[in-house]
C-alpha positions as CSV (number, residue, x, y, z in Angstrom):
1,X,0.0,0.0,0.0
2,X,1.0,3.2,-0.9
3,X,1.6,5.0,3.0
4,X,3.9,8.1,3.4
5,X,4.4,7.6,6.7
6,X,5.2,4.0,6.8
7,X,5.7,3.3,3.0
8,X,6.3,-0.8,2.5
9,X,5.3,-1.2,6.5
10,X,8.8,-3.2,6.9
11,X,8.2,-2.4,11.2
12,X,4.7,-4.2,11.3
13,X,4.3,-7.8,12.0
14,X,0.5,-9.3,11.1
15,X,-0.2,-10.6,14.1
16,X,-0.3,-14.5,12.6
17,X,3.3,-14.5,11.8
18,X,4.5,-12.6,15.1
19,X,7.4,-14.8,17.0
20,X,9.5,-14.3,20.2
21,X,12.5,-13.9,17.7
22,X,10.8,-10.5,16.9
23,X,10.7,-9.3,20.3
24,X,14.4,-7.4,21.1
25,X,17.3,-9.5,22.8
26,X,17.0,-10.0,26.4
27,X,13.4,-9.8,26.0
28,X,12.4,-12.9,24.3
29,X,10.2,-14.3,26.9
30,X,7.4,-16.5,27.4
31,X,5.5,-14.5,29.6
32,X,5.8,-11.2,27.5
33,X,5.0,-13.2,24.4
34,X,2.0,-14.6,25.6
35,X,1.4,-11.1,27.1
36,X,1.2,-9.5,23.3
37,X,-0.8,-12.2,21.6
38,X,-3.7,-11.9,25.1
39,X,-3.8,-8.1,23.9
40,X,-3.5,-8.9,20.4
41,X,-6.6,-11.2,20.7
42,X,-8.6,-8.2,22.5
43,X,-7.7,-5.6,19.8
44,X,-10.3,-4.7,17.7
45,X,-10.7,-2.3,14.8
46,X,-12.6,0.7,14.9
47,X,-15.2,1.8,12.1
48,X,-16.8,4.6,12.6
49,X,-19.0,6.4,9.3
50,X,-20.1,9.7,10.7
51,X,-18.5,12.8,11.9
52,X,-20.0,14.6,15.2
53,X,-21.0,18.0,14.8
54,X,-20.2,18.3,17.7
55,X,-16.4,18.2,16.9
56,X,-14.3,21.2,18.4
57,X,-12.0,23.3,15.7
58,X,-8.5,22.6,17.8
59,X,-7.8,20.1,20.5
60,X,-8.0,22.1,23.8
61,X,-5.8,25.2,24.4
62,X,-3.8,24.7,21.5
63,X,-4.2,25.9,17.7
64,X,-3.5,22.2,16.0
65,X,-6.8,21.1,13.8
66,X,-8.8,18.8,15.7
67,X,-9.6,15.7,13.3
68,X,-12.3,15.5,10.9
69,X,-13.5,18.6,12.1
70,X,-16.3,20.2,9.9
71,X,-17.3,17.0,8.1
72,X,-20.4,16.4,9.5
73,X,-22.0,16.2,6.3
74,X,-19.7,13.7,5.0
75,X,-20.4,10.0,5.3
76,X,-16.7,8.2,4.8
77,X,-15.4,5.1,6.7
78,X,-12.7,5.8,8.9
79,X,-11.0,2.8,11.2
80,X,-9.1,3.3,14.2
81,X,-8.2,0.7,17.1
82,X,-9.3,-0.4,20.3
83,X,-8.9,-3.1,23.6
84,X,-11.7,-5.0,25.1
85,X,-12.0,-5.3,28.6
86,X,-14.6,-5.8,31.9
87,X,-16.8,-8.2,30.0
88,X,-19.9,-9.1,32.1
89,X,-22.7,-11.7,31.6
90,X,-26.2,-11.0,32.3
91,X,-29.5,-13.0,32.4
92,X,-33.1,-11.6,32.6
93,X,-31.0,-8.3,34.0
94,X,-29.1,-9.9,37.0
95,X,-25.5,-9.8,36.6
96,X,-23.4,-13.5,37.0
97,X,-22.4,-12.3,40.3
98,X,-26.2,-11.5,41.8
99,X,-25.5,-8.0,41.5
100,X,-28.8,-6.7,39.3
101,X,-27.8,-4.3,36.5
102,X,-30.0,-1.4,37.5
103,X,-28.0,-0.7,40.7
104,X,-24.9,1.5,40.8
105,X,-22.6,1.4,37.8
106,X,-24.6,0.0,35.5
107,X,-27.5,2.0,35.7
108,X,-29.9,0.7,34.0
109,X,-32.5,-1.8,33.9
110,X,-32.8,-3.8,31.0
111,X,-34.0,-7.4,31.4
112,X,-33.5,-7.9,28.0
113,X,-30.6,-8.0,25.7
114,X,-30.7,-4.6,23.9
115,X,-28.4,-5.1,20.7
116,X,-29.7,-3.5,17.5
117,X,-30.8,-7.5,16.3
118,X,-33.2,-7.8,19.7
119,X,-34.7,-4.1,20.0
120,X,-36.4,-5.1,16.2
121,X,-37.3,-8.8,17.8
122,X,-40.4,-9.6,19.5
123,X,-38.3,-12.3,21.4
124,X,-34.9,-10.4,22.3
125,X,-32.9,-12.8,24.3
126,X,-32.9,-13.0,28.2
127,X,-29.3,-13.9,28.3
128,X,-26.5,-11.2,26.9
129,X,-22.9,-10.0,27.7
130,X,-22.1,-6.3,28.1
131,X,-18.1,-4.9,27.5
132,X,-16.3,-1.8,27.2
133,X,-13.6,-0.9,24.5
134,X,-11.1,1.9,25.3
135,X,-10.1,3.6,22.3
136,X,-8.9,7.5,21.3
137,X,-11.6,10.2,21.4
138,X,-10.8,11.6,17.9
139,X,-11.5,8.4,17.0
140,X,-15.0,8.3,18.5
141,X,-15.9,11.6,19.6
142,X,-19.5,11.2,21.1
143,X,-22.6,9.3,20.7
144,X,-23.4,10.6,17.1
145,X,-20.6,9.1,16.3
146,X,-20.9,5.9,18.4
147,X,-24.5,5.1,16.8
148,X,-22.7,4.9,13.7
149,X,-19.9,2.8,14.8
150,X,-19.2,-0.7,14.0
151,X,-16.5,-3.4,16.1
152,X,-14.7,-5.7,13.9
153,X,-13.2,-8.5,16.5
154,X,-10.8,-11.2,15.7
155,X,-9.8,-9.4,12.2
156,X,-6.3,-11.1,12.5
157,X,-5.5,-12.2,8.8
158,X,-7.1,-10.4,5.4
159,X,-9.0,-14.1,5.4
160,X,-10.4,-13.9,8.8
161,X,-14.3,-14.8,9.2
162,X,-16.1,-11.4,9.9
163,X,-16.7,-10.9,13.6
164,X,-18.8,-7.3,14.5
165,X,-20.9,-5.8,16.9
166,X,-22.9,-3.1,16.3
167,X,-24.2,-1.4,19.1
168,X,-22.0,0.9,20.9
169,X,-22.6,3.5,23.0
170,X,-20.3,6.6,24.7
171,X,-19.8,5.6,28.6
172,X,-16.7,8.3,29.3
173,X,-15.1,10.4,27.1
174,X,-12.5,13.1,28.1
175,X,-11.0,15.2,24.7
176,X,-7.8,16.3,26.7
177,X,-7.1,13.7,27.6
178,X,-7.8,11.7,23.8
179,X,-9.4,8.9,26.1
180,X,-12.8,7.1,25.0
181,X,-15.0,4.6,26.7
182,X,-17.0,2.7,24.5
183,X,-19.9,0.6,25.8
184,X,-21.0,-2.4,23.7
185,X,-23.5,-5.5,24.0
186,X,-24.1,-9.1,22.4
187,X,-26.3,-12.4,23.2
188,X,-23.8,-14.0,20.9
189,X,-23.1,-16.4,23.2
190,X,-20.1,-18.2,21.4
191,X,-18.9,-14.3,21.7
192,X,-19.8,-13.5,25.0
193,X,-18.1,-16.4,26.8
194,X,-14.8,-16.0,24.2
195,X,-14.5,-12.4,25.3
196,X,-14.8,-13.3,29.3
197,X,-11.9,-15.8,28.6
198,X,-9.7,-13.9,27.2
199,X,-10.2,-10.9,29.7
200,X,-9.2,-13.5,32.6
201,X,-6.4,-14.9,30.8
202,X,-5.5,-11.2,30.4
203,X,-5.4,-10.3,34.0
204,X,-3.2,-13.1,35.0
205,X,-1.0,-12.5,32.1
206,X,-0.6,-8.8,33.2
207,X,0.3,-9.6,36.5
208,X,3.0,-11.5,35.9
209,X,4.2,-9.2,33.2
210,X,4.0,-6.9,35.5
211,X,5.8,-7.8,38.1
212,X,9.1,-9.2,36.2
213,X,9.7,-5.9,34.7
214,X,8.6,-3.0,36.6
215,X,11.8,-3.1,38.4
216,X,14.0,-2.8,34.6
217,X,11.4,-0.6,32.7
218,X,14.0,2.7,32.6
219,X,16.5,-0.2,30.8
220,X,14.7,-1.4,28.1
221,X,12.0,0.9,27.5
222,X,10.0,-1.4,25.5
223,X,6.5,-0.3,23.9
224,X,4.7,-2.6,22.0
225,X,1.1,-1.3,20.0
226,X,-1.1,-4.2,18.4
227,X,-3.2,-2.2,16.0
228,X,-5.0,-1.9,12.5
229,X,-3.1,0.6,10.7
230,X,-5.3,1.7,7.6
231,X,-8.0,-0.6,8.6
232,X,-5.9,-3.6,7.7
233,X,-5.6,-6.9,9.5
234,X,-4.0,-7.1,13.1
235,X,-0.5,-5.6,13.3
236,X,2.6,-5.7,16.1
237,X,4.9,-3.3,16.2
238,X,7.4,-2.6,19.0
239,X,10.0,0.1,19.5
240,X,10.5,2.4,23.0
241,X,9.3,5.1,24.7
242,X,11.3,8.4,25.2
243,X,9.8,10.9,27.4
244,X,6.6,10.9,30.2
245,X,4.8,14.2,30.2
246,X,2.6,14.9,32.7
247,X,-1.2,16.0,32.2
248,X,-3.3,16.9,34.9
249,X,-1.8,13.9,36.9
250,X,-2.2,11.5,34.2
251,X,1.3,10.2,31.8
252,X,1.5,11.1,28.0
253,X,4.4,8.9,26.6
254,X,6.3,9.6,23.6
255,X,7.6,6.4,21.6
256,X,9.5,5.1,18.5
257,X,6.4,2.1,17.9
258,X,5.3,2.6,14.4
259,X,2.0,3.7,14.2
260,X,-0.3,4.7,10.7
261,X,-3.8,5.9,10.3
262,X,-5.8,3.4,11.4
263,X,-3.8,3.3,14.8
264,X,-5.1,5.2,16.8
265,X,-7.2,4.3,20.3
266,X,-4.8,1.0,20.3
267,X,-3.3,0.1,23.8
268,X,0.3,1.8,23.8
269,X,1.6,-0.8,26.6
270,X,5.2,1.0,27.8
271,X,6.8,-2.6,29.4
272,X,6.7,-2.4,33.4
273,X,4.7,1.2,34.0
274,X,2.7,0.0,35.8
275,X,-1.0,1.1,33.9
276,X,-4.3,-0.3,35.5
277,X,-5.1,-3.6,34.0
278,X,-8.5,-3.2,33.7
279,X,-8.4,0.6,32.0
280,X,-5.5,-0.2,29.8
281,X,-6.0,3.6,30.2
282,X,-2.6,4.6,27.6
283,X,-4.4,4.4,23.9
284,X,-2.0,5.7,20.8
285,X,-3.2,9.3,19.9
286,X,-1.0,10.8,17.1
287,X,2.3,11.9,15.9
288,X,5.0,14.8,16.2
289,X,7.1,16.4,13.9
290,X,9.7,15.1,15.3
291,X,8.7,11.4,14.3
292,X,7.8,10.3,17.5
293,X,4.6,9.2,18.5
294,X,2.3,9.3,21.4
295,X,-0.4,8.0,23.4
296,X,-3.3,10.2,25.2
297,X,-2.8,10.6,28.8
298,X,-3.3,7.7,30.8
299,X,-3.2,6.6,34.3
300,X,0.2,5.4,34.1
301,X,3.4,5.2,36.8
């Protein structure tokens, strides 16, 4: 493909052909391998065909363009990335733990499933799993946007068998901060439990990760993005990070990981900062002159 940024995309690895021998010396481990291919199997793209009017003119208290600004009119496809995570089942509106859905967080009180196939059925299903996906909020800037949003899962060869959901809905979204909280449903069951799975095996993989290099992260500096770049099948890249900035309490980190259009809202993971597993809160946001990249600002240390 014909990409000035990236052109011949010689530093992505499709996800299907990715090996420990492409991880750096003295980081050709198990653990962080497995680590990479738990995210990879939770990375999702991002299609999104309608621009929010909504959209500010710069990012806040700066003069750069904010993305697809203005183009409200305009229908076009445009992918980004995201992560799964806190997948929950739910049948005839109780949670799997007792809790029922309309109290506290969840705040709401379906008994149903509401996906777009059961709000048209006259017999929705009673059983149904509920996620979030963290991605960039010039990706997905608000509910306009969201309603108009579709989830591609498990797109990790150009072959793969077409996996979507398409209802999705805003939960946070903070435009400093390029952070986005996606809310999403299915009674696909075969989905549901897959999802749950692999957010489990996640966790445990994390922790361990976690705690074999948080003591060496200043040494190696590693920073690995799974991602779609241009809408494209799965792709790993891996390079370092360079500088933290500070926003409002949160980290902004700079990196070398090649990134492209399509990137963005893709978990940014800088090896051994130690980022809450279950927000995953450092998502790839864009690019600076000086080649660099960097991710939003995330609850990172």
């Amino acid at each position: 493909m014909g990409c000035k940024k990236n052109p011949g995309h010689r530093q992505f690895i499709p996800v299907d052909t990715f090996t420990l021998n492409h991880l750096p010396e003295g980081l050709q481990d198990k653990d962080l391998y497995e680590y990479i291919k738990v995210i990879a199997d939770l990375t999702v793209r991002v299609g999104v065909e309608m621009s929010s009017p909504g959209r500010p003119k710069f990012y806040p208290k700066t003069t750069r363009p904010y993305p697809f600004f203005n183009m409200s009119e305009r229908r076009n496809l445009r992918t980004g990335s995201g992560k799964v995570w806190d997948v929950n089942k739910f049948q005839n509106g109780v949670k799997q733990d007792g809790i029922r859905q309309d109290e506290g967080y969840e705040d709401t009180d379906y008994t149903k499933c509401w996906c777009r196939k059961c709000e048209g059925s006259n017999s929705p299903s009673n059983v149904w799993w509920e996620f979030n996906v963290l991605t960039a909020t010039h990706v997905v800037f608000d509910d306009i946007e969201a309603n108009h949003t579709t989830l591609r899962l498990f797109y990790d060869r150009h072959d793969s068998p077409v996996v979507s959901v398409d209802k999705v809905s805003v939960r946070f979204v903070n435009i400093e901060f390029d952070w986005c909280e996606l809310y999403c449903v299915t009674c696909d069951e075969t989905l549901g439990n897959k999802l749950m799975g692999m957010c489990k095996h996640y966790e445990n993989v994390w922790r361990k990760v976690l705690n074999k290099y948080k003591a060496s992260r200043s040494k190696h500096k590693l920073t690995f993005i799974v991602s779609h770049p241009h809408g494209c099948s799965k792709q790993v890249s891996v390079g370092q990070w360079k500088d933290i900035l500070k926003v409002d309490g949160r980290s902004k980190f700079t990196y070398t990981t090649c990134t492209c259009p399509g990137s963005s809202g893709a978990y940014a993971h800088c090896l051994g900062n130690r980022d809450h597993w279950a927000w995953s809160t450092l998502v790839h946001s864009g690019s600076l002159k000086s080649g660099l990249n960097y991710s939003g600002a995330g609850l990172a240390w």
